[in-house]
N, C-alpha and C positions, 0 to 999 in steps of 0.2 A: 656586687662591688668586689672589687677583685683583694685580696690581700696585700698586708704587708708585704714589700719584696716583689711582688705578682705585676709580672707587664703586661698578660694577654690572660682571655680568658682560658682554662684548661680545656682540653680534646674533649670531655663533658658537660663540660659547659655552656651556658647562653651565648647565641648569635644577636645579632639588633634584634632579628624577627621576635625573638624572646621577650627582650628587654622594650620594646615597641609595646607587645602583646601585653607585659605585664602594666604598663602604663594608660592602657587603656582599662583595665583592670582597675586602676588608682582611679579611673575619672568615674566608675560604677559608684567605688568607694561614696564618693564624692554626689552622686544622685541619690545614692540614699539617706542623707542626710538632708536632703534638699525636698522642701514639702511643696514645694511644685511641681515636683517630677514626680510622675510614679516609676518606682526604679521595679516595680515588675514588668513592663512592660518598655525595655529597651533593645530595640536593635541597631546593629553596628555595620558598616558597610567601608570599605577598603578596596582599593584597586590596585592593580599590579603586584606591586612588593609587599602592599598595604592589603591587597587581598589573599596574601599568603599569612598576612599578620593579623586580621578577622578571623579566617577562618581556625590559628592557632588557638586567639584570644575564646571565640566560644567554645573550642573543646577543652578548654582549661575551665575556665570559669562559666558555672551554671547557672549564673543570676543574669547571662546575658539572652535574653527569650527568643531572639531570632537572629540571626547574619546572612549579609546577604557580602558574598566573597567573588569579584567580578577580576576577569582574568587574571587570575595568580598564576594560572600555569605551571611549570614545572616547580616542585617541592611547594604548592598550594593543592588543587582539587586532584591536578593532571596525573594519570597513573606514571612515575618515574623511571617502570619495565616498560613499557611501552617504548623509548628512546626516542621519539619524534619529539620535531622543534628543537625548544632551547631543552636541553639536556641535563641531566645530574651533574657529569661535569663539566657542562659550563655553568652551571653555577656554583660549582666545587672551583674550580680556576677563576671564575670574572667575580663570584659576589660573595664568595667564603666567609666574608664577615658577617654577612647575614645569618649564620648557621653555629650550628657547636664543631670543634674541628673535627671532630669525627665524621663528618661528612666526605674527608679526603680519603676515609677508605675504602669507598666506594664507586672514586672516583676510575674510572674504565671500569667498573665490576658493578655496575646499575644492578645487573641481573642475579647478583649476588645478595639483593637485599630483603632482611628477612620477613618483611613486610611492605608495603606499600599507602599510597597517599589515600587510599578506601579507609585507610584505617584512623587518620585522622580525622575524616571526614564522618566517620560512626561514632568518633565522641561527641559530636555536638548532638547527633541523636539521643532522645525523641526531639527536640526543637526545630522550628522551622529553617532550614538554610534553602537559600536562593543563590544559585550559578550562573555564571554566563561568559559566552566567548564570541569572537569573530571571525569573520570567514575571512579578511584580512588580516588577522591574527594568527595564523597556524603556526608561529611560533612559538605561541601560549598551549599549544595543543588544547581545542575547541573539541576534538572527538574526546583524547584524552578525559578532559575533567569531567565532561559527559558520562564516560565509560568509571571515571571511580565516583560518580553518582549514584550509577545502574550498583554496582557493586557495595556501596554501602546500604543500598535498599534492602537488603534483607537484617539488616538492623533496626533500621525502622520499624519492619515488621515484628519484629519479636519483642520490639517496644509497644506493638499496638498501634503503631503511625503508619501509616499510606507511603510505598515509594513514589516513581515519579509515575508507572503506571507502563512502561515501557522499556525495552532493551536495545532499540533501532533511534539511532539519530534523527532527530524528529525533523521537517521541513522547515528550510530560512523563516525567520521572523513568526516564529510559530510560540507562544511562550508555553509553556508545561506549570502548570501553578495549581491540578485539582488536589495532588497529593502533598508531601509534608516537607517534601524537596524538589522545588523548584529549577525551570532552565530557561533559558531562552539563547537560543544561536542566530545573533545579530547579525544583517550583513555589511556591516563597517569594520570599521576595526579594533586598534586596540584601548577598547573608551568602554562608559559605562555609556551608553546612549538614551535619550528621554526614555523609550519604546522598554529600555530594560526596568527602568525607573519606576516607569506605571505600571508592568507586570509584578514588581519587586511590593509597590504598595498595595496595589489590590491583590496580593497573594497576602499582605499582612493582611488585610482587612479579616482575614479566618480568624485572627490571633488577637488581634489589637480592638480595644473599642476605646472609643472615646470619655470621657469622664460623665456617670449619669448613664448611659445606655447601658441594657443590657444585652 
């Protein structure tokens, strides 16, 4: 909430993506109270803007047991040094609201930054996340988020979790789902497509069981 006096959030402050994420936070809240849900076993899924907002939301909060984050693309899975597709600053100039304002000082200076989206991406480790992008999508950078998958897999590892098992972009419509971080490179576009959906679930089915089974 911003303060007294206060008309915008400060240069360290919350973007939507924040304020999105914690609100999906409030709806966990909200399953654990609820004795219909088992609130150990929730996963979250988000596309686009919303997949940049999943995959925040599980490296924040560790009660959420899997995400599955479908083209977020740049400042979601996509390595931001990389500079293909949509860009740091174009999302510093077209959706700055989504972000803390400090994101404007990296804007032309991507390469400047001291870290990158692998690193977001190894908070949700050890838990399951599932990625994905399209071959009509290269604006979401589909190699990118790929490449800070490969990249957070040695977090995995040192958690004791399986990466995806590879470093080479794996062939169209192929899904990647033995290990603890899931992919699948759709050949549509920019959509969550059925094909991602059933790889998305039966890569839960490692994680998730139904009530009664063990």
């Amino acid at each position: 909430a911003l303060k007294p006096g206060q008309t915008r959030p400060a240069a360290d402050e919350w973007g939507t993506i924040s304020a999105w994420a914690w609100g999906v936070s409030r709806i966990v809240d909200y399953f654990e109270t609820d004795k219909t849900v088992d609130a150990k076993q929730i996963a979250i899924e988000g596309h686009s803007r919303l997949g940049k907002t999943v995959l925040w939301a599980g490296a924040q909060d560790p009660r959420i047991a899997a995400v599955f984050s479908s083209c977020g693309g740049e400042m979601g899975a996509a390595l931001a040094r990389r500079d293909y597709g949509e860009s740091l600053d174009d999302m510093a100039y077209d959706f700055y609201w989504q972000f803390a304002g400090n994101i404007q000082k990296y804007a032309g200076k991507w390469d400047k930054l001291p870290g990158d989206q692998h690193f977001v991406i190894s908070l949700v480790a050890p838990r399951p996340l599932f990625l994905n992008g399209g071959l009509g999508d290269q604006w979401s950078d589909p190699k990118g988020e790929f490449l800070g998958a490969v990249a957070a897999g040695p977090v995995y590892r040192l958690l004791g979790r399986k990466d995806m098992g590879t470093t080479e972009l794996p062939p169209m419509d192929r899904p990647i789902i033995d290990g603890d971080i899931g992919w699948n490179y759709h050949s549509e576009g920019h959509q969550a497509t059925p094909a991602d959906w059933q790889a998305f679930l039966k890569f839960l089915d490692k994680y998730f069981k139904a009530p009664g089974v063990n």
